[in-house]
N, C-alpha and C positions, 0 to 999 in steps of 0.2 A: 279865702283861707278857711271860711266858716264849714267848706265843704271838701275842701282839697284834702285835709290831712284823712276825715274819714274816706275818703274815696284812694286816696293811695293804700291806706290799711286794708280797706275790703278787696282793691285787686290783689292786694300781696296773699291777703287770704281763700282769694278762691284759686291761685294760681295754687298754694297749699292745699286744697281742696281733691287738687284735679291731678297733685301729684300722689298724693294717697291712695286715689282711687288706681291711680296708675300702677302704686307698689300692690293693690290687692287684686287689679286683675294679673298682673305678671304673673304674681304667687298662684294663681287660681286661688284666692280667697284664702290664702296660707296653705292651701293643701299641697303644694309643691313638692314631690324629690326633687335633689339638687341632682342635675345633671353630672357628667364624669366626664375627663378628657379636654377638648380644647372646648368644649361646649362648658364648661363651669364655669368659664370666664365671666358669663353674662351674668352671674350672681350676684355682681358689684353694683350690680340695680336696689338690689336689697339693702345698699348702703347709701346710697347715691339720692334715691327716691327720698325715703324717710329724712334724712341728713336735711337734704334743699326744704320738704315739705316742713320742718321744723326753723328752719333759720325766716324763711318764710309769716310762721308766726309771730317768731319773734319781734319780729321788724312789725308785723299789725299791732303788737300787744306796746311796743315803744312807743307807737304813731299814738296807742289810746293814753298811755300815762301821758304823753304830752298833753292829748284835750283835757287830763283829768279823769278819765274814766275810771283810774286805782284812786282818786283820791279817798274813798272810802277803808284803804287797806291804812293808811299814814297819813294824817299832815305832816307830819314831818318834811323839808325836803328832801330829796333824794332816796328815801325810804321805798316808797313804790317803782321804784326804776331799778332797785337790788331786790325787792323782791319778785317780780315780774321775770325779770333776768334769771334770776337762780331758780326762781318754778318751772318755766320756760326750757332751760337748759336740762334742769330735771330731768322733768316730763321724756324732751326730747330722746336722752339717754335711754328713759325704761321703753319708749316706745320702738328705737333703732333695737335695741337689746329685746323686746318682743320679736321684732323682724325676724332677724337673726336667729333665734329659738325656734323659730316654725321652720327651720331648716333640717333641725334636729329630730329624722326619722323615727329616732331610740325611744322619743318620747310621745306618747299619746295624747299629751295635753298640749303637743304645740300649736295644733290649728288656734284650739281656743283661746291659748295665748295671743296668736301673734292678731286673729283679730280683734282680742279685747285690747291689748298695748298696740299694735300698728294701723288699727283701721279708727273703732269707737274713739280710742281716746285722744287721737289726734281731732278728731272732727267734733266733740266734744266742746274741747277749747277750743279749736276755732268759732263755736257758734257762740260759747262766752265771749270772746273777744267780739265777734261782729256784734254783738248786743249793745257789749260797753262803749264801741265804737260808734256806735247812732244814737244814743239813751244822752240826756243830758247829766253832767255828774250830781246834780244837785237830785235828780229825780231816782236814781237809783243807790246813793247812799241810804238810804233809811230799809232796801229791801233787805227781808229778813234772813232769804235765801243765799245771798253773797256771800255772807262771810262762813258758814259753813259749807259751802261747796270750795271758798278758795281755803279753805283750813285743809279739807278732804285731798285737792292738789298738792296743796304745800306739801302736805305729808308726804302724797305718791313722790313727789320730788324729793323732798329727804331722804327718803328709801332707797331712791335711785342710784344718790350720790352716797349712801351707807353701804346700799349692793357693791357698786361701785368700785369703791373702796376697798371691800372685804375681798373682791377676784382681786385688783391691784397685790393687795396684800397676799392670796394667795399665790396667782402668779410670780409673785415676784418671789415665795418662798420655794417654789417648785421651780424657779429657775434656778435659785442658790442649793438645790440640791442637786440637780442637773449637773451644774457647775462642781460641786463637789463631788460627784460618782466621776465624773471626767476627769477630774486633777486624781481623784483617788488610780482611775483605771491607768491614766498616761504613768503613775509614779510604778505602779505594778509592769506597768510593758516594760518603761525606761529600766527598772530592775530587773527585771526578766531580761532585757538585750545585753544588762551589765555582764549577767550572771553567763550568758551565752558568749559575751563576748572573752569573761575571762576564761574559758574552759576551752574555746576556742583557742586562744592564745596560751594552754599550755598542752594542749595537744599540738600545736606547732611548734613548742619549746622541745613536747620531749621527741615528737617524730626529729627533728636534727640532730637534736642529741644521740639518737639510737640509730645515727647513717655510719656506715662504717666508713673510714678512709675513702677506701677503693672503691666507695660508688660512683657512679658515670659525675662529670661535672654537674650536666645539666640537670640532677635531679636539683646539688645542691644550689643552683642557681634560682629554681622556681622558690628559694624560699629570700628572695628578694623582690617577688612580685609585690605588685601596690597591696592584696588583700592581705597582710601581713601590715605588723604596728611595727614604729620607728624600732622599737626597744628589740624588736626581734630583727630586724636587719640587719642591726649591731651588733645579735651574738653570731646571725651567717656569716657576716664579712669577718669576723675575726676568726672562725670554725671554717671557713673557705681559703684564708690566708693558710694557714696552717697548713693545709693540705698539703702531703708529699706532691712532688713533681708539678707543683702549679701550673709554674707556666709552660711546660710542653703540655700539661693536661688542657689548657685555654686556646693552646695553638691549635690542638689536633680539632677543636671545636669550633675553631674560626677556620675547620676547610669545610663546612657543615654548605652546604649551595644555597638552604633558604636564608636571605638576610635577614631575618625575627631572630633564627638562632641563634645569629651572629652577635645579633644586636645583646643577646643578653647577659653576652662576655664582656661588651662593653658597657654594659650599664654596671658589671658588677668593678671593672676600672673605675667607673664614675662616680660608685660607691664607697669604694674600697679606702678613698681618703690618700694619701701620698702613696704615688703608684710605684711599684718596682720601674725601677730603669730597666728592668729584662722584657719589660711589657712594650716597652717603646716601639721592638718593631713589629708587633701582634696587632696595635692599634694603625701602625702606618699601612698593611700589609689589607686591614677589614675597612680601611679606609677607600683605600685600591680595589676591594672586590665590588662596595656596596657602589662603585662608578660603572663597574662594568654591567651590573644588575640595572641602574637607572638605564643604561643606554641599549641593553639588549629588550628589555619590557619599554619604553617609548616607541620603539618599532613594533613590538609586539605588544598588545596589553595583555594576550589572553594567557601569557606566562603566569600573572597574577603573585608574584615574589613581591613586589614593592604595596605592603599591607596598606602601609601610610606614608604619602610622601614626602610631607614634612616631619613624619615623627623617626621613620628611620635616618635621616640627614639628620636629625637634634641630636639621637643620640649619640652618634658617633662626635658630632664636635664636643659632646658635653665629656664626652672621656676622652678627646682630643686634649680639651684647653687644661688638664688635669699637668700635661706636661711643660705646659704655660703659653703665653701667646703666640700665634700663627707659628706654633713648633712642624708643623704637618701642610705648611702653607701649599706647597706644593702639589701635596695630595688632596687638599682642600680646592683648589684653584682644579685642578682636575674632574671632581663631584659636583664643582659648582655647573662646568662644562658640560656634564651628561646630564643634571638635573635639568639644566636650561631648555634639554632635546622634548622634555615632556610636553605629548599634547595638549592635556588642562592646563588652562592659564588658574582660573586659582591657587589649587594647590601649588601647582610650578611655582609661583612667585611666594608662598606662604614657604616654602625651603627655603627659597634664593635668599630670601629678607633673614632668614639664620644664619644662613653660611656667609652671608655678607657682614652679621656681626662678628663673624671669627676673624673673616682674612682683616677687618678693619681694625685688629689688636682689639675690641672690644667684649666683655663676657657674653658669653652665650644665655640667654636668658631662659630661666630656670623654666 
């Protein structure tokens, strides 16, 4: 045991030793550019090296407070195993943080740093430790040199955890301002999207206001597309009700051949809240073309009329069930018939499973 604890300290510390010299040849003696690209990767040496070579002494400088070797710092107990610890850890930090600095092209003194913090003063302590680790404690308390060379550490160690400290603190204030130019910027866009948004939305209030009567349906119909807000949908469907001649004007637009146009007579039924009974046979009538459109493009695709074939089957049942459940069964039962001819099976069954909640008296889901 007389010999064991120094013998496990001095391997820990020449393994320390030999990692040192390892971060100093990789650096070329700290003279390193960091490389760029996937080739930086290997930089994590610079962290990896110093980090082991340091936990390394640690574990030599524990092994020697156990023989005694700090007794000279405290009788106290426990005193030389928190000071040891906190030199130690010190140390470590200014030495990794030398490393790291000799990265820093910008600077002229990095070489010099990072050998004086990553090479001397790891090897430095190591050769105190392996001193105190062979020297009996009785025989190197009274040297005169000890206690000013560990006063000289202690220090570097204080400094470390003060430097330390002072980036923590600074970091952490240049995050919070980081953080606050981001909340400042996102509050200026979000204002800025309001401000776009409401200008937006009264130039779509007053372009309808200023349609005359007698223009085509379908102008007033695009101002029930989705990029339009609830509140403006409200004043087309009430500014579209109105319209002289509605519903021959919706009829003569469900002879239109593409079913999108068709669709969007019925999406304004779907909208429109309690439908006219004159509408009844306008929706039975687009109900009947968009069957004959699935079964002509299933034979053919390159027609290219069925945009979406779940979403034109929705909309017509959704201004179907307007006139209440399976009102249109029949025409329904018919759609479901052509839809079924479709080659894709996904989509094909993404209709089916709509039109299946119609004929089964159930709402068409929104």
């Amino acid at each position: 045991m007389r010999t064991l604890l120094p013998g496990l300290g001095t391997a820990a510390l020449g393994v320390a030793v030999l990692l040192t010299l390892a971060l100093a040849l990789t650096t070329k003696l700290f003279t390193l550019r960091p490389p760029g690209g996937a080739d930086a990767m290997g930089l994590v040496v610079v962290f990896f090296l110093p980090i082991g070579a340091w936990l390394l002494v640690l574990f030599g400088a524990l092994v020697c407070v156990a023989r005694g070797g700090f007794d000279w710092v405290s009788r106290s107990p426990g005193i030389p195993t928190l000071v040891v610890l906190g030199t130690v850890v010190g140390l470590g930090i200014l030495s990794v943080g030398a490393a790291v600095f000799s990265l820093e092209v910008r600077y002229a003194s990095r070489t010099a740093a990072g050998l004086a913090g990553g090479l001397l003063l790891p090897l430095l302590v190591v050769g105190l430790v392996g001193f105190l680790l062979w020297s009996e404690p009785a025989s190197v308390s009274g040297g005169r040199w000890l206690r000013p060379a560990g006063a000289l550490l202690g220090a570097l160690a204080v400094l470390a955890f003060a430097g330390g400290f002072v980036l923590f603190l600074k970091d952490a204030a240049e995050d919070a301002r980081r953080a606050e130019e981001g909340r400042l910027a996102d509050e200026a866009r979000q204002s800025e999207m309001r401000a776009e948004d409401a200008k937006r939305v009264e130039a779509q209030a007053a372009e309808l206001a200023a349609l005359p009567d007698d223009t085509p349906i379908e102008v007033f119909l695009t101002h029930l597309f989705i990029d339009k807000s609830d509140e403006h949908h409200k004043r087309a469907v009430e500014r579209i009700r109105a319209l002289p001649n509605l519903t021959e004007r919706m009829a003569a637009r469900l002879e239109h051949p593409e079913p999108l146009e068709r669709e969007h007579v019925l999406n304004f039924v779907q909208m429109a809240g309690t439908p006219d009974p004159a509408w009844e046979p306008l929706v039975r009538k687009a109900i009947v073309l968009l069957a004959a459109d699935y079964r002509a493009e299933a034979g053919d695709l390159s027609l290219g009329r069925i945009t979406h074939v779940k979403g034109l089957a929705w909309g017509a049942l959704l201004a179907a069930e307007k006139f209440g459940p399976k009102h249109f069964e029949a025409e329904v039962r018919d759609l479901r018939e052509a839809v079924s001819r479709w080659p894709n099976e996904e989509p094909r069954n993404d209709a089916l499973e709509v039109i299946d909640h119609y004929l089964a008296g159930e709402p068409v889901p929104e």
